[in-house]
BANU-998037 format. One line per 3 residues: number of its first residue (from 1); their letters; for each residue x, y, z of C-alpha. Coordinates in steps of 0.2 Angstrom, whole numbers, padded with zeros to 4 digits. Layout:
N
NUM	a	X:Y:Z ~ ...
//
This chain:
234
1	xxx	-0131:-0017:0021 ~ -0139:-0027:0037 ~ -0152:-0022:0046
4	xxx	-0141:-0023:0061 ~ -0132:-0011:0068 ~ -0113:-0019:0074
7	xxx	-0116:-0017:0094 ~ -0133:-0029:0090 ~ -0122:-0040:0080
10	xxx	-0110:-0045:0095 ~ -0121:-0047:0104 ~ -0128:-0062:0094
13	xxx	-0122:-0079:0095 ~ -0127:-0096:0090 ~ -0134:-0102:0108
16	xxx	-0146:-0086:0105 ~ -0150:-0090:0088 ~ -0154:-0110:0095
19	xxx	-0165:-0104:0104 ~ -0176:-0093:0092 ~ -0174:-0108:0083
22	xxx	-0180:-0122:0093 ~ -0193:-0110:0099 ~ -0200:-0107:0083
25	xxx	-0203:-0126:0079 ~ -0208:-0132:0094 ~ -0219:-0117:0104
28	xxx	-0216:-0122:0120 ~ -0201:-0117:0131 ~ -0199:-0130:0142
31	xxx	-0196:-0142:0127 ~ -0182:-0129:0118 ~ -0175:-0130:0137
34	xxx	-0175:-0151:0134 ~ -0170:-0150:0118 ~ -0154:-0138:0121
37	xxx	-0148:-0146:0136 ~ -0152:-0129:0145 ~ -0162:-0122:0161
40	xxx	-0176:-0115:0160 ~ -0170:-0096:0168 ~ -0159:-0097:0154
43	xxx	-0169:-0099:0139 ~ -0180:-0085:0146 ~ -0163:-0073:0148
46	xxx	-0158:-0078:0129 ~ -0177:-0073:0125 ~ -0172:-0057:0134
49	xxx	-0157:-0053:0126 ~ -0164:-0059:0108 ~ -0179:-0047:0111
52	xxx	-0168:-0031:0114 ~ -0157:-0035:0099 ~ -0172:-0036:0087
55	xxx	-0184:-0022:0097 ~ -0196:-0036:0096 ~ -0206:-0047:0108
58	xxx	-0203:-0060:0096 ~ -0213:-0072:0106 ~ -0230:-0069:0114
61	xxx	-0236:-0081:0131 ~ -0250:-0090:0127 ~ -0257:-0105:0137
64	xxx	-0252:-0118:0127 ~ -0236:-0112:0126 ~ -0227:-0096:0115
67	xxx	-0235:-0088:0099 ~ -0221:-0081:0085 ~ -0227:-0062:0082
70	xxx	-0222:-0055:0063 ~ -0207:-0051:0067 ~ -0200:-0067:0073
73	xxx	-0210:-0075:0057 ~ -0202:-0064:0045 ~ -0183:-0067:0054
76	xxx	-0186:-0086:0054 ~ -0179:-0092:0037 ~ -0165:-0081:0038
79	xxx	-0159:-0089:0055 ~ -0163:-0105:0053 ~ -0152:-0101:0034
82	xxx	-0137:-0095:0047 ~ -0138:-0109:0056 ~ -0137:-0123:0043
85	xxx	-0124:-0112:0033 ~ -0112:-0112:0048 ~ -0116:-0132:0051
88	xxx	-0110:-0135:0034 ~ -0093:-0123:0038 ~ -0090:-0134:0054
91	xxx	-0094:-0150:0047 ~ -0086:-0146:0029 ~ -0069:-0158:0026
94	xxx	-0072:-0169:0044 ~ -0082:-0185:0044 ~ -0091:-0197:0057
97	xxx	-0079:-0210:0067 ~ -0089:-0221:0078 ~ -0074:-0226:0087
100	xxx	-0073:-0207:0096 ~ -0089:-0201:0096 ~ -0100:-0196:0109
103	xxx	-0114:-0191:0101 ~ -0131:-0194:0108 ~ -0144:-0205:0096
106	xxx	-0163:-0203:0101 ~ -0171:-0217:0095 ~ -0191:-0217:0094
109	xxx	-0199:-0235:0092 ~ -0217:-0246:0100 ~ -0213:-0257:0112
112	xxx	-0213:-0273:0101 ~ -0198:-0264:0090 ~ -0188:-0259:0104
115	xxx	-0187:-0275:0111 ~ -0182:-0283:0095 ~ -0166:-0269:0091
118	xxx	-0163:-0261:0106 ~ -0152:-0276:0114 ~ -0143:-0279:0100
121	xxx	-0139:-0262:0097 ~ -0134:-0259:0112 ~ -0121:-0275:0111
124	xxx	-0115:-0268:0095 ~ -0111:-0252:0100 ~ -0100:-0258:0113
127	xxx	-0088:-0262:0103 ~ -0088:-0252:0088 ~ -0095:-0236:0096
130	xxx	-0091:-0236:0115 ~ -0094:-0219:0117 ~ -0112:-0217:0109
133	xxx	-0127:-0213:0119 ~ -0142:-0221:0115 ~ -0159:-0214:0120
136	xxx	-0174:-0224:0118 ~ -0193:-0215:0117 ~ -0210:-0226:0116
139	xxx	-0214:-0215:0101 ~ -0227:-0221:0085 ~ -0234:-0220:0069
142	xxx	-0239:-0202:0067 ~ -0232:-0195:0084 ~ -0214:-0203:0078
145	xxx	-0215:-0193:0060 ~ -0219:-0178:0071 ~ -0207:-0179:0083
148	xxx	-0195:-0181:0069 ~ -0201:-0166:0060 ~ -0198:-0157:0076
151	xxx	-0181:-0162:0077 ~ -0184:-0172:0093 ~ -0180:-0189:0090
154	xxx	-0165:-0194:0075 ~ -0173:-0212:0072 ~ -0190:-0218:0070
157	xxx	-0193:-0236:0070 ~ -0210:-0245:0065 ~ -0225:-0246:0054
160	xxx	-0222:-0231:0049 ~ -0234:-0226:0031 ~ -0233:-0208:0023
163	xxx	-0228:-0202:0004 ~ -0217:-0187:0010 ~ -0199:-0184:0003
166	xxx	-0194:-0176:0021 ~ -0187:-0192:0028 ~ -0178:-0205:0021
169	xxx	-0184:-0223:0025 ~ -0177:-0242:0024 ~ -0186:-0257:0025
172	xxx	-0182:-0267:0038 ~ -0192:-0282:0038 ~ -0208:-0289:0035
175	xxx	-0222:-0296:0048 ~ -0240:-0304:0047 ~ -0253:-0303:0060
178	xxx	-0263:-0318:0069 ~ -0282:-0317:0074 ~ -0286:-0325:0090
181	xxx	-0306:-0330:0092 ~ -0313:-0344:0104 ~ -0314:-0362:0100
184	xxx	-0330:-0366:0090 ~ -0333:-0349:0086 ~ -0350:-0347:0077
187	xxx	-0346:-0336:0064 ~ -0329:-0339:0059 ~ -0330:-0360:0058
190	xxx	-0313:-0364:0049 ~ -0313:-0352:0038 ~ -0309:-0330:0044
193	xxx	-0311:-0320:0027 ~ -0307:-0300:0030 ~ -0325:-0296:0030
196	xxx	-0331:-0307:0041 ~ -0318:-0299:0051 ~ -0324:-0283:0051
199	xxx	-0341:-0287:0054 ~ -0338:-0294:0070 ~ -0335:-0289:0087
202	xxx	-0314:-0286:0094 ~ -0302:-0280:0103 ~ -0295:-0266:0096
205	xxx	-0277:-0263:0099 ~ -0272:-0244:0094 ~ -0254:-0239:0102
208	xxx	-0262:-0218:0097 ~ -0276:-0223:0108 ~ -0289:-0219:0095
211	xxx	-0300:-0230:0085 ~ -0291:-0235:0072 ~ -0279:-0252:0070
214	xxx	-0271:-0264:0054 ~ -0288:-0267:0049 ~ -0297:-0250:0042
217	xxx	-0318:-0255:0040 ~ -0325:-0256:0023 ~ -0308:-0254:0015
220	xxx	-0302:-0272:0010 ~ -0289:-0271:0002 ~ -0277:-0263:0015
223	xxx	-0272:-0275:0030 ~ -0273:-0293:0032 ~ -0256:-0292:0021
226	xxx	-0239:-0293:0026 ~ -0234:-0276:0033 ~ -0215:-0267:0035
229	xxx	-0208:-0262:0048 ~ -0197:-0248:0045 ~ -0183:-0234:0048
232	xxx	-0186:-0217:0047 ~ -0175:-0202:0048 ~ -0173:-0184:0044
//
């Protein structure tokens, strides 16, 4: 028996149930509004309608952004189950032609990558996929895997190191790294072993802005090596 009664029911649909969604992962209206392609007056009257169908506040304003109460905690896994159920009826029996499609592909990738892929993606898909949208974001490392998580990007493109089964990953290529010092350097001479390198003074090049780069202090073994770039995607 549900828990609805079948006015409530009606009234549901799956822009509604988007929205309790994309609220639940990403706690800030303003990027569910993004994300859906809708205003922001209207995620706040589907927030309305969705909290006088459940008798719930669903989701409390706090300053960084909205807070799920119980309620909405408790409802979360059975709508997000609804919504996957009913993309697996629409999409069941049809398959992807790149020669109609118009869907929009959000690409997250550092500068270096994006100059490498984005031209001749964008050649290619003239011709295979004209109707394809591309969308490029200067996404990294950690905030590329959370952006992924979040839904916000499809493809993540870079050095891109972690052990979870939530994304699948390719390897794309391989790169090394060069050191640049002053001729005559005192230290180095001819010869730059990797701690001699940490022991010295550099520039420090960190696309997260913190202190942290190829070459992690006191732990040898990790980065002078070759390094992957990679794909990852949800």
């Amino acid at each position: 028996m549900s828990e609805l009664s079948d006015p409530k029911l009606r009234q549901l649909d799956f822009t509604l149930l988007s929205v309790f969604s994309e609220a639940m992962r990403h706690r800030k209206l303003t990027v569910v509004a993004e994300t859906l392609g809708l205003t922001p007056s209207a995620i706040s009257h589907s927030l309305k309608r969705l909290r006088e169908i459940f008798d719930d506040e669903l989701f409390m304003r706090r300053p960084f952004g909205v807070m799920p109460t119980q309620r909405a905690l408790e409802l979360s896994p059975k709508i997000d189950e609804i919504i996957e159920l009913s993309r697996d009826a629409i999409g069941a029996g049809t398959t992807f032609d790149a020669k109609t499609s118009n869907r929009l592909f959000r690409i997250a990738a550092p500068d270096h990558e994006l100059s490498l892929f984005a031209p001749a993606l964008t050649r290619s898909l003239r011709s295979s996929a004209p109707s394809v949208r591309l969308s490029f974001r200067s996404h990294s490392r950690q905030a590329a895997l959370d952006a992924l998580s979040q839904g916000a990007i499809d493809v993540a493109l870079g050095m891109i190191r972690t052990t979870s089964t939530e994304y699948e990953r390719a390897e794309l290529f391989e790169e090394s790294y060069l050191v640049l010092a002053r001729r005559g350097h005192p230290v180095i001479g001819r010869t730059l072993t990797l701690k001699t390198y940490t022991r010295l003074d550099h520039v420090l090049v960190s696309f997260g802005g913190d202190l942290r780069g190829i070459v992690v202090r006191d732990r040898f073994t990790e980065a002078m090596s070759a390094n992957p770039t990679s794909l990852a995607r949800t």
